[in-house]
MOPAC internal coordinates of N, CA, C and O (Angstrom, degrees):
PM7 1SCF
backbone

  N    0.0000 0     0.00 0     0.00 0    0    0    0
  C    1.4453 1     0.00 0     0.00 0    1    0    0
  C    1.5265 1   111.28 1     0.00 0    2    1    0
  O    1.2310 1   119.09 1   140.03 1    3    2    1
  N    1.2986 1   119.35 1   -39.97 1    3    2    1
  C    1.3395 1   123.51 1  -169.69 1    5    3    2
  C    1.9496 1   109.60 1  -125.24 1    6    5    3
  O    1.2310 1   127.23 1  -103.26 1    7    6    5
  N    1.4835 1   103.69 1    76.74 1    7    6    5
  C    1.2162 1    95.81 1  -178.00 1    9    7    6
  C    1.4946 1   122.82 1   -79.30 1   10    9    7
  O    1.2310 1   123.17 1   176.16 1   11   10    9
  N    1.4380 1   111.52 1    -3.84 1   11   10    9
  C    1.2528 1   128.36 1  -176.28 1   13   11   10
  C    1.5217 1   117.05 1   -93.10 1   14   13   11
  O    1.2310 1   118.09 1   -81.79 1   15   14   13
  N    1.4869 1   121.24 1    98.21 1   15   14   13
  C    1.6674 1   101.86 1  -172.07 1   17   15   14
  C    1.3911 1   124.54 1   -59.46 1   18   17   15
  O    1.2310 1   121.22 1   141.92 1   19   18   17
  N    1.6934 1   115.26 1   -38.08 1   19   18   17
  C    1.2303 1   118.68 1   159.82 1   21   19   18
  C    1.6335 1   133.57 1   -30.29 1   22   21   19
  O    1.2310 1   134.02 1   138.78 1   23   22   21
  N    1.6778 1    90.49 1   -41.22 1   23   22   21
  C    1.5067 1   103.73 1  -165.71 1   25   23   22
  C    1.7745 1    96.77 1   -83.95 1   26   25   23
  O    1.2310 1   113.03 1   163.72 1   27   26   25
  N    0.9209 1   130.78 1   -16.28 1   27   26   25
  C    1.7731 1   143.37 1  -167.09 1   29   27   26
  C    1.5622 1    98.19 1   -92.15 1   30   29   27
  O    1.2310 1   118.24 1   138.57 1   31   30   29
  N    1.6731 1   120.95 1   -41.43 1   31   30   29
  C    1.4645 1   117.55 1  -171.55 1   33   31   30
  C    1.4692 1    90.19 1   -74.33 1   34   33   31
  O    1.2310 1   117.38 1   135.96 1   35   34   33
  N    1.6064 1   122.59 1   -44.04 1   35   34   33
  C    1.3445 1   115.10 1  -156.34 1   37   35   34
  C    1.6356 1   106.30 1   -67.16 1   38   37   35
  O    1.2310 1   119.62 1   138.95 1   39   38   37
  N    1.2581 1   118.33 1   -41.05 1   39   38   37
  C    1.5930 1   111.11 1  -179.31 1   41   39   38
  C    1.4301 1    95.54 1   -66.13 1   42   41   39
  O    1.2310 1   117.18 1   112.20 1   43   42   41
  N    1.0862 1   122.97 1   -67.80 1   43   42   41
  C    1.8328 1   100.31 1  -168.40 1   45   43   42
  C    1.1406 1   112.12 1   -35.50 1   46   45   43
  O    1.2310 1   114.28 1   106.58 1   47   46   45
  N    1.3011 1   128.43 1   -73.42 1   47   46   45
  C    1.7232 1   132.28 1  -171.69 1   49   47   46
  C    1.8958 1    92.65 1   -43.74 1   50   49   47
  O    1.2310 1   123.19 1   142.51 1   51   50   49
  N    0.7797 1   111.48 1   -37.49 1   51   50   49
  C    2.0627 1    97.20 1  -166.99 1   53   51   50
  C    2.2198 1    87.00 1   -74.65 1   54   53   51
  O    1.2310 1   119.17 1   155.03 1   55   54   53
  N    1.0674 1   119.19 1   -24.97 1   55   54   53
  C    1.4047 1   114.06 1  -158.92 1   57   55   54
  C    1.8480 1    92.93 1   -95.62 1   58   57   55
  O    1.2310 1   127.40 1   175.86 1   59   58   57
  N    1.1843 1   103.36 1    -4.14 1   59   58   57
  C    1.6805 1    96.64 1  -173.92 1   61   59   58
  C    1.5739 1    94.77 1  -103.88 1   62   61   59
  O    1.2310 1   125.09 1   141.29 1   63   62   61
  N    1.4065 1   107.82 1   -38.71 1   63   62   61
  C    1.4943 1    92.36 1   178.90 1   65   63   62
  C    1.7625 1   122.97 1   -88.55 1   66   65   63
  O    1.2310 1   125.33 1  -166.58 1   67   66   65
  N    1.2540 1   107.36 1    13.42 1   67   66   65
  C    1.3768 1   138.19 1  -168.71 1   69   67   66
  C    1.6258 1    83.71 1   -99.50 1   70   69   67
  O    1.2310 1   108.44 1   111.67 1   71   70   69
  N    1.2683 1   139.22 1   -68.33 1   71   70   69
  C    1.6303 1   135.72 1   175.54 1   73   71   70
  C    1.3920 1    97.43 1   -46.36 1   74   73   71
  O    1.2310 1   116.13 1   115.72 1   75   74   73
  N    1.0791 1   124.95 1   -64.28 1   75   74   73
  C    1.4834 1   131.78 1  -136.49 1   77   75   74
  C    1.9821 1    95.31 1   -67.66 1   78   77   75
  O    1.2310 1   118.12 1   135.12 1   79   78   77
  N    1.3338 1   121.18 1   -44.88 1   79   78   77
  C    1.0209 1   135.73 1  -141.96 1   81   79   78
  C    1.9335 1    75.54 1   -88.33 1   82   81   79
  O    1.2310 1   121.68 1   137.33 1   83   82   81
  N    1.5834 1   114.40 1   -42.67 1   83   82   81
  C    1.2340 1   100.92 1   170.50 1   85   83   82
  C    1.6060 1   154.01 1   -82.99 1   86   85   83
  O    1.2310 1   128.01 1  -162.75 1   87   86   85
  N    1.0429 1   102.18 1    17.25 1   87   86   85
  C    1.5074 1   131.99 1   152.27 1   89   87   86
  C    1.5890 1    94.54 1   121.97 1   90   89   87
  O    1.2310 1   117.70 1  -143.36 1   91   90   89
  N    1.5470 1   121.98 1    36.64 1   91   90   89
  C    1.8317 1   128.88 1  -173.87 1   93   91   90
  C    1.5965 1    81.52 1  -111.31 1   94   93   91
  O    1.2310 1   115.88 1   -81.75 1   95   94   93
  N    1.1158 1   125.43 1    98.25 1   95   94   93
  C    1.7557 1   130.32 1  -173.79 1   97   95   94
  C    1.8632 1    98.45 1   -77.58 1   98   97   95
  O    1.2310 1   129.42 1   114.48 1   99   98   97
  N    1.4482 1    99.45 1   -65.52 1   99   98   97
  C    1.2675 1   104.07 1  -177.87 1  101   99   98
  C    1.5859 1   139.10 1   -72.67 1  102  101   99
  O    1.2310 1   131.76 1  -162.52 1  103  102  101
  N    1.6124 1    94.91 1    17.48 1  103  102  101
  C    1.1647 1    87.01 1   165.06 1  105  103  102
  C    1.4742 1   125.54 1  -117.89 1  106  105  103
  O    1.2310 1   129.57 1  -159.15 1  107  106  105
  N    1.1552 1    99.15 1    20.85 1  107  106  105
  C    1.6472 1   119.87 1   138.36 1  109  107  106
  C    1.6783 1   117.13 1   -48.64 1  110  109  107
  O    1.2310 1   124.87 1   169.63 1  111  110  109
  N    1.0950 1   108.25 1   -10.37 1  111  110  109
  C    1.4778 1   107.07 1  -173.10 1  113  111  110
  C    1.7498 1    93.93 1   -93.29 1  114  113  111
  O    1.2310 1   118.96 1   142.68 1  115  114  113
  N    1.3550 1   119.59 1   -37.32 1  115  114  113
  C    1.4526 1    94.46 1   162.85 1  117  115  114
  C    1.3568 1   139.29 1   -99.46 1  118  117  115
  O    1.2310 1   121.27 1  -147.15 1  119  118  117
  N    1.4529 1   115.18 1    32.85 1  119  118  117
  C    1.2781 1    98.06 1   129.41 1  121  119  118
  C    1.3203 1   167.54 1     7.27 1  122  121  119
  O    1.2310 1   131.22 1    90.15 1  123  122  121
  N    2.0877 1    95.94 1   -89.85 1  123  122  121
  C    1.1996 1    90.28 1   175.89 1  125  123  122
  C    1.7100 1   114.20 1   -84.31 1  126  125  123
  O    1.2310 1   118.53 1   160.38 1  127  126  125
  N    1.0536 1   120.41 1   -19.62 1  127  126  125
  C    1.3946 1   125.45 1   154.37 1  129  127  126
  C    1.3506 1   111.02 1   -23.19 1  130  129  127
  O    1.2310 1   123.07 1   108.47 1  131  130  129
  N    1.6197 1   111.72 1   -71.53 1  131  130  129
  C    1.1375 1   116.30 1  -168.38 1  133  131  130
  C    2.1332 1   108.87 1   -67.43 1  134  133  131
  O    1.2310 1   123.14 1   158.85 1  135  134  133
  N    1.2935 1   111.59 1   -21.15 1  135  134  133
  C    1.6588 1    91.38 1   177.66 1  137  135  134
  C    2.0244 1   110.95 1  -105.20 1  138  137  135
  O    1.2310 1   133.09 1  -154.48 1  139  138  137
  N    1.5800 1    92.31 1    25.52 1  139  138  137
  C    1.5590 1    76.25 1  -178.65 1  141  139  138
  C    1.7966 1    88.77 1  -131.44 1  142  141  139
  O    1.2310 1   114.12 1  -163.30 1  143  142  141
  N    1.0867 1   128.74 1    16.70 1  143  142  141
  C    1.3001 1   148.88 1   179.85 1  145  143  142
  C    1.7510 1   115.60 1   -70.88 1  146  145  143
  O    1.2310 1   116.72 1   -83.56 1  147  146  145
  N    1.2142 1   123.84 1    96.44 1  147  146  145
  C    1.5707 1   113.26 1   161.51 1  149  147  146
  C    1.3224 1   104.31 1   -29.51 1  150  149  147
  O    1.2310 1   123.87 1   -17.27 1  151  150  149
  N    1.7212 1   110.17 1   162.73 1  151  150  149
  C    1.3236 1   118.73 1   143.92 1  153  151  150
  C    1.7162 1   133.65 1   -50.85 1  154  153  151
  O    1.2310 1   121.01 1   158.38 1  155  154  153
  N    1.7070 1   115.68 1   -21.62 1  155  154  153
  C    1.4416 1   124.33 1   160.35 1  157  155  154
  C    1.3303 1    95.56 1   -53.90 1  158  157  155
  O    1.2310 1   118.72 1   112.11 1  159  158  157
  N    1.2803 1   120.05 1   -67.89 1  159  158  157
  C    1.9060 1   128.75 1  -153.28 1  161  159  158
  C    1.5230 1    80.77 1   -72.15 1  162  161  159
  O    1.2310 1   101.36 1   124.36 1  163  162  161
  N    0.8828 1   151.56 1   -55.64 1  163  162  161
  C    1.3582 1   138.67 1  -137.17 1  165  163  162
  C    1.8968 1    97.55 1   -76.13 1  166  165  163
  O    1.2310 1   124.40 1   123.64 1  167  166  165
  N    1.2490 1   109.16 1   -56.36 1  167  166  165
  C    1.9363 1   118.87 1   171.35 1  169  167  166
  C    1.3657 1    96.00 1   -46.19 1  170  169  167
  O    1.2310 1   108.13 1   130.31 1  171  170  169
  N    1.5469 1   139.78 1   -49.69 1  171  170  169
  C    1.3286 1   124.06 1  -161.05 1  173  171  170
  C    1.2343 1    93.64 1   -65.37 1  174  173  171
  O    1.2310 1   110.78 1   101.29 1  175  174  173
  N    1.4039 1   134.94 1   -78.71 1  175  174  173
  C    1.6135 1   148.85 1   168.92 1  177  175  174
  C    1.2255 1   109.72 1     5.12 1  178  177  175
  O    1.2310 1   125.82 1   126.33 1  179  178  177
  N    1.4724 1   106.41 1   -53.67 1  179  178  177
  C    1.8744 1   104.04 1  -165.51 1  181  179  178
  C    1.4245 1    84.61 1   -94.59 1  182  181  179
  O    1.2310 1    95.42 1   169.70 1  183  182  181
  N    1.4390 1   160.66 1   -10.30 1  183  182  181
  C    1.5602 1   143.75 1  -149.52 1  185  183  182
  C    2.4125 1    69.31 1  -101.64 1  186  185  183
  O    1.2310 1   120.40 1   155.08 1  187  186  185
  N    1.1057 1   116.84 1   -24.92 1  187  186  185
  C    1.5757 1   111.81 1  -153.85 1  189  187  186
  C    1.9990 1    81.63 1   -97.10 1  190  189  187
  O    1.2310 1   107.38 1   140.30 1  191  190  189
  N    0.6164 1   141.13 1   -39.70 1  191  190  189
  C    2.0185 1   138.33 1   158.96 1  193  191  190
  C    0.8465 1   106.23 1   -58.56 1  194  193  191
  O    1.2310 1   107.19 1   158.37 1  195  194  193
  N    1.6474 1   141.48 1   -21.63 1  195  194  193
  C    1.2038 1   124.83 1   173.29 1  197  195  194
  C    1.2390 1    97.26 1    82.51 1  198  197  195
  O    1.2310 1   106.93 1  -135.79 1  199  198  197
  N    1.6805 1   141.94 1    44.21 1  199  198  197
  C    1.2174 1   132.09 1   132.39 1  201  199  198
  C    1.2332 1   128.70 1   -82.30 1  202  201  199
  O    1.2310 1   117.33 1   157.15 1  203  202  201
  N    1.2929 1   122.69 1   -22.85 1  203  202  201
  C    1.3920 1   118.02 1  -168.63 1  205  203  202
  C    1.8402 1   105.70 1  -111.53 1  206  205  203
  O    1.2310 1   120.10 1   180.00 1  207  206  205

């Protein structure tokens, strides 16, 4: 689905600030998780959002 790692960090970060903006405060805390994340860490991340 996501052969692009760029394109995999960018939906998480839009889906973290998509919580955050919806009253999910702390998950602003992953963030930086999510932009300093390999593509391994980055698949775990979204399998943990429930995209994959």
């Amino acid at each position: 689905m996501y052969n692009d790692t760029e394109a995999l960090r960018r939906e998480l970060l839009d889906e973290a600030y998509a919580g955050a903006f919806s009253g999910l405060g702390p998950i602003l805390l992953d963030t930086e998780e999510i932009r300093n994340a390999d593509s391994e860490e980055l698949e775990e991340i979204a399998r943990r959002y429930g995209l994959r």
